[in-house]
KEKE-221855 format. One line per 2 residues: number of its first residue (from 1); their letters; for each residue x, y, z of C-alpha. Coordinates in steps of 0.02 Angstrom, whole numbers, plus 50000, padded with zeros to 5 digits. Layout:
REM residues N
NUM) A) X,Y,Z; ...
//
This chain:
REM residues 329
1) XX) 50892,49079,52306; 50774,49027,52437
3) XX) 50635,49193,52434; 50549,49197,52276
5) XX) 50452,49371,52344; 50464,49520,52448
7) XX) 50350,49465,52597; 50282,49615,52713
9) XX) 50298,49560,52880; 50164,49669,52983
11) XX) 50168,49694,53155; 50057,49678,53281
13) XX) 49974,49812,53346; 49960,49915,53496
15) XX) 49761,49890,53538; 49700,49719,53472
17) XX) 49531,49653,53430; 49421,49539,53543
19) XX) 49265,49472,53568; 49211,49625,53652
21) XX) 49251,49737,53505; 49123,49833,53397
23) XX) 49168,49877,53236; 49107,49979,53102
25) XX) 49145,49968,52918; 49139,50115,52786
27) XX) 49206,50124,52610; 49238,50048,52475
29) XX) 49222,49842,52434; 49369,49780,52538
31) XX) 49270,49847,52699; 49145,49729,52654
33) XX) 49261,49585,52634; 49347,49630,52812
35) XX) 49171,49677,52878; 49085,49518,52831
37) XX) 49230,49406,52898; 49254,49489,53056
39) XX) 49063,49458,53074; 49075,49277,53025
41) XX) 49188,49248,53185; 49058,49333,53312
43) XX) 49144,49492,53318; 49006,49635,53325
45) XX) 49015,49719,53172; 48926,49856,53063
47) XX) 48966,49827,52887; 48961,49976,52775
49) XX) 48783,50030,52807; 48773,50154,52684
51) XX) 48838,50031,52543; 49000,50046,52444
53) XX) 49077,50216,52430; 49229,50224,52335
55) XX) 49304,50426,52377; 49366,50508,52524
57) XX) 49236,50657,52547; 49089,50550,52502
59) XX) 49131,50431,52637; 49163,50545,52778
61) XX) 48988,50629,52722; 48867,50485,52753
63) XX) 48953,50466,52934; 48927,50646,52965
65) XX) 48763,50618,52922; 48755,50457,53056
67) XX) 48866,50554,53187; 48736,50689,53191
69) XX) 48574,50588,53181; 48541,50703,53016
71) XX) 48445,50646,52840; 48536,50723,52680
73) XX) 48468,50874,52606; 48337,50884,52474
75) XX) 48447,50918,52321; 48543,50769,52356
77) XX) 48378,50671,52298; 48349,50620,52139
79) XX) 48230,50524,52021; 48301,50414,51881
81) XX) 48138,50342,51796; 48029,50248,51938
83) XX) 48156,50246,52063; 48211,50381,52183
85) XX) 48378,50392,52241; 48524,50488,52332
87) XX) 48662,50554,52260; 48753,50544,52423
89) XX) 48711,50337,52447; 48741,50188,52342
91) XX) 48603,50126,52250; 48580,49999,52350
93) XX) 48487,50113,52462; 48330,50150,52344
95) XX) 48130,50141,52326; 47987,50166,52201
97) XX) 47928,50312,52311; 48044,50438,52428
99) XX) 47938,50415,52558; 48001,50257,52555
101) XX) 48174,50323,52516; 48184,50430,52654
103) XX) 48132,50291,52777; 48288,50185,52714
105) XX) 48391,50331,52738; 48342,50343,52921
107) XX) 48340,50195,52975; 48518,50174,52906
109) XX) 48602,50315,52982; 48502,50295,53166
111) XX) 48569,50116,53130; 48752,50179,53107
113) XX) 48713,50337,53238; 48680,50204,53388
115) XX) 48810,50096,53351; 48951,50232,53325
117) XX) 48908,50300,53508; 48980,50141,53580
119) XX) 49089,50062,53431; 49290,50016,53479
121) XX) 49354,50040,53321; 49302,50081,53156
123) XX) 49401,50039,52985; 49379,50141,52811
125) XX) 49434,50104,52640; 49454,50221,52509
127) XX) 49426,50174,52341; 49486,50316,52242
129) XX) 49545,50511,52210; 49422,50542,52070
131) XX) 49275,50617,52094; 49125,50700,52013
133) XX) 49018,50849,52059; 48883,50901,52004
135) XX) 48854,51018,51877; 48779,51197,51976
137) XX) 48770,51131,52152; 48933,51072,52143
139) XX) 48935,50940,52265; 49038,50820,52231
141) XX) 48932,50635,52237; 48930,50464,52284
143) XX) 48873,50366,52151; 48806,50450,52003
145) XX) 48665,50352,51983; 48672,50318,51798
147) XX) 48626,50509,51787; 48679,50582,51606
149) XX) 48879,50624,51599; 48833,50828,51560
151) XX) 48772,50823,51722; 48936,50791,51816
153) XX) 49107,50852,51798; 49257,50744,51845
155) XX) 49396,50792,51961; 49566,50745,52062
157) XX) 49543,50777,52239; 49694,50861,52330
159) XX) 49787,50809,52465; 49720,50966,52561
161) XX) 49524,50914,52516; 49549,50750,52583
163) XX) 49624,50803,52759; 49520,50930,52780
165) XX) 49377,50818,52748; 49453,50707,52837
167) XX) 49495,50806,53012; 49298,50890,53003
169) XX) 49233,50680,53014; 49371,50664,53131
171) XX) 49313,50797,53262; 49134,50774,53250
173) XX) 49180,50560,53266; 49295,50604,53442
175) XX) 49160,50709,53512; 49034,50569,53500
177) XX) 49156,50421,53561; 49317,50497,53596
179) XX) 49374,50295,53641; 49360,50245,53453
181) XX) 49516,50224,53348; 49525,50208,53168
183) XX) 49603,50101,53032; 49614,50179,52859
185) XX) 49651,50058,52698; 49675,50078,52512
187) XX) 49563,49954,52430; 49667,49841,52314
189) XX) 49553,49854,52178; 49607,49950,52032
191) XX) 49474,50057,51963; 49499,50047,51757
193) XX) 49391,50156,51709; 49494,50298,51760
195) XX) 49637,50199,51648; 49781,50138,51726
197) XX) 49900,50271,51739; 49756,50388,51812
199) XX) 49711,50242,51944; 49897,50262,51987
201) XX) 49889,50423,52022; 49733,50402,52123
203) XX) 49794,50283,52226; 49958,50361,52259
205) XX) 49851,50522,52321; 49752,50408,52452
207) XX) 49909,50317,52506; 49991,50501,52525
209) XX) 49840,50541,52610; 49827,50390,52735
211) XX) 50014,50440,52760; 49996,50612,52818
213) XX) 49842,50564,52935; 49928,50434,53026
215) XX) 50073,50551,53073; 49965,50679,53121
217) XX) 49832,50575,53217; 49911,50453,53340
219) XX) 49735,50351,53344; 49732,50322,53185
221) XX) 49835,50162,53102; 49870,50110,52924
223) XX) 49832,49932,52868; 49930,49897,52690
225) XX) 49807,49793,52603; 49861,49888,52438
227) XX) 50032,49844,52468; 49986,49656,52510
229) XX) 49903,49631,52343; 50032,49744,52238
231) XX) 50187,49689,52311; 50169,49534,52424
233) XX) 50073,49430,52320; 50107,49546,52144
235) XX) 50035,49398,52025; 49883,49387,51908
237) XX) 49852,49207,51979; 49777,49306,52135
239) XX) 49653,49367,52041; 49464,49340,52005
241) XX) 49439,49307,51808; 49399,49505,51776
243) XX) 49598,49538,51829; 49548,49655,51933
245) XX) 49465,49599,52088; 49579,49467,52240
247) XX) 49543,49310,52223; 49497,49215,52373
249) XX) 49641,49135,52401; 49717,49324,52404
251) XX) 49575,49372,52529; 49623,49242,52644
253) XX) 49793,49292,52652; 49747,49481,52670
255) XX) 49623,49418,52804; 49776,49330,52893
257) XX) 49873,49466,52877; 49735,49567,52972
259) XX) 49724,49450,53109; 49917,49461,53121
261) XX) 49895,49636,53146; 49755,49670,53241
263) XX) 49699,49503,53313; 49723,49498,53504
265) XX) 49778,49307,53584; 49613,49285,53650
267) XX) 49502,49329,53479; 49649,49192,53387
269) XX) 49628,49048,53500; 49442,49099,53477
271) XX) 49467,49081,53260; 49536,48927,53297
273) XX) 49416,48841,53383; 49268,48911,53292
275) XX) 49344,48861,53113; 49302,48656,53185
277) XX) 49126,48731,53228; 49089,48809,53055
279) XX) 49170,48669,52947; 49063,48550,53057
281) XX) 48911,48655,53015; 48955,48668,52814
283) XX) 48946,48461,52815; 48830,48368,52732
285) XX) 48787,48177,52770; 48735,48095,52633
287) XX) 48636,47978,52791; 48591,48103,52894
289) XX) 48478,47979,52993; 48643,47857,53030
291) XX) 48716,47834,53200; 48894,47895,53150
293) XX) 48819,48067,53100; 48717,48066,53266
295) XX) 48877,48073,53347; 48956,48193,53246
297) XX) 48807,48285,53277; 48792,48302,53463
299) XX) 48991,48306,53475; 48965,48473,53377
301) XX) 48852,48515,53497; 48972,48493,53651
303) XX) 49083,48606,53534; 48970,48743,53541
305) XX) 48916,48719,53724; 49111,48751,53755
307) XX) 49106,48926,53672; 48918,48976,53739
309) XX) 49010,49076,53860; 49098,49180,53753
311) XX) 48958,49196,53629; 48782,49183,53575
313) XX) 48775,48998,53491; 48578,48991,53466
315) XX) 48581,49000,53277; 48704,48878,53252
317) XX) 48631,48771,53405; 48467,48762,53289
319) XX) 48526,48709,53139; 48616,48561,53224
321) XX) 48463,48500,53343; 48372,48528,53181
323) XX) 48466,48370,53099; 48463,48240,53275
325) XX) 48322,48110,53252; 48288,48116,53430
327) XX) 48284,48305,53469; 48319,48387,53641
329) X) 48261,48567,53695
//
């Protein structure tokens, strides 16, 4: 028996990434994860500006809010001791005043309003069906806020709530970039809390949901990250130490997958070369001052002169002339 696993072989897709592309990040965790790397490799990308959001409706909400250049309405404010919050934003995104509030909240959506006008591609990752409303406004929220539980009732979105949600984001997003495409996920991440058997059923609506959107929206793909983590790699040893979060070894090989996917030959010969760059940044010389690190130093230095055309190489450029003894402007 030589295969020890059911591998998913992806594909590679139609449009591809580049150096060119701008991408935006929404959602849950694992758009963080994607975000951040794609970031780390000089791509132009706006990771989840709003913070983590974990449900469907929540999500699309904050990037109505961005499309249209709009703040959130007043009930959606709250005040949990000192701090003043929105029940529409991760926590993340608080102050001790809401003037202060408020000025967060506009600089992040103006943030995520520019860079939507022009983005490529943006990628979303839902976290989970379950949701809770409020109690007399009814809207259902992002985070809670550590708000008392009689406050909130909890719910199963339906397929129909989440496309319909779903195709009012989708309009609003085509008539301010009609260029963009999207990627949709299902984080990995099991949420507990809801108990196992409900998390199944919460993930099965997303994946149902994901499902129906891609056959009905021909500029919209699927990337299986769930499916990588349950069923490619399906073993507790690609886990962090809470059981519930990828490891990084499992990141890396959802990452690869991604570039497998989505990564165009250019942007790949691009990883390659950059990897030498950043593992020659990460090293430390015990004799900094020594002629054989001198070398290393300004042969890293050639390195990035190389890729200057392709991308901006100042930071990096300054932490290197930062360690020759005999600097050069």
């Amino acid at each position: 028996m030589k295969d020890f696993r059911t591998v998913l072989k992806l594909t590679p897709a139609i449009q591809t990434l580049d150096l060119d592309s701008r991408i935006i990040t929404a959602g849950s965790c694992f758009s963080d994860m994607i975000g951040q790397r794609l970031a780390t490799f000089k791509i132009r990308a706006l990771v989840n500006p709003f913070g983590t959001t974990y449900n469907p409706v929540s999500i699309h909400k904050t990037l109505l809010y961005a499309l249209a250049g709009k703040m959130p309405s007043d009930i959606t404010f709250l005040q949990r001791e000192d701090i003043h919050l929105n029940y529409d934003f991760h926590s993340a995104i608080s102050a001790t005043t809401r003037d202060q509030l408020e000025s967060q909240l506009r600089a992040a959506i103006m943030l995520a309003h520019d860079f939507l006008k022009s983005a490529t591609c943006m990628m979303i990752t839902y976290g989970t069906s379950w949701v809770y409303q409020r109690q007399g406004p009814g809207e259902i929220v992002a985070n809670c806020h550590k708000m008392p539980s009689s406050a909130f009732s909890k719910t199963l979105l339906t397929q129909k709530q989440v496309i319909t949600s779903f195709d009012a984001f989708y309009r609003d997003l085509k008539k301010c970039n009609p260029a963009i495409r999207l990627v949709l996920t299902v984080s990995p991440v099991r949420h507990l809390k809801d108990t196992l058997t409900h998390n199944s059923v919460s993930k099965s609506l997303l994946r149902l949901c994901c499902h129906t959107i891609t056959e009905q929206y021909p500029d919209v793909d699927y990337f299986p990250a769930y499916e990588l983590m349950m069923d490619d790699l399906r073993d507790y040893r690609f886990y962090k130490s809470d059981m519930i979060h990828p490891s990084t070894d499992a990141e890396d090989y959802i990452w690869e997958q991604f570039l497998e996917r989505y990564a165009g030959a250019s942007f790949r010969d691009f990883i390659k070369k950059w990897q030498v760059v950043q593992h020659a940044l990460r090293h430390k010389s015990f004799h900094p001052g020594s002629s054989g690190h001198q070398i290393f130093i300004q042969q890293t230095m050639q390195q990035l002169e190389e890729l200057s055309h392709l991308v901006d190489v100042g930071k990096e450029r300054q932490i290197l002339l930062e360690q020759l003894v005999n600097k050069r402007q």
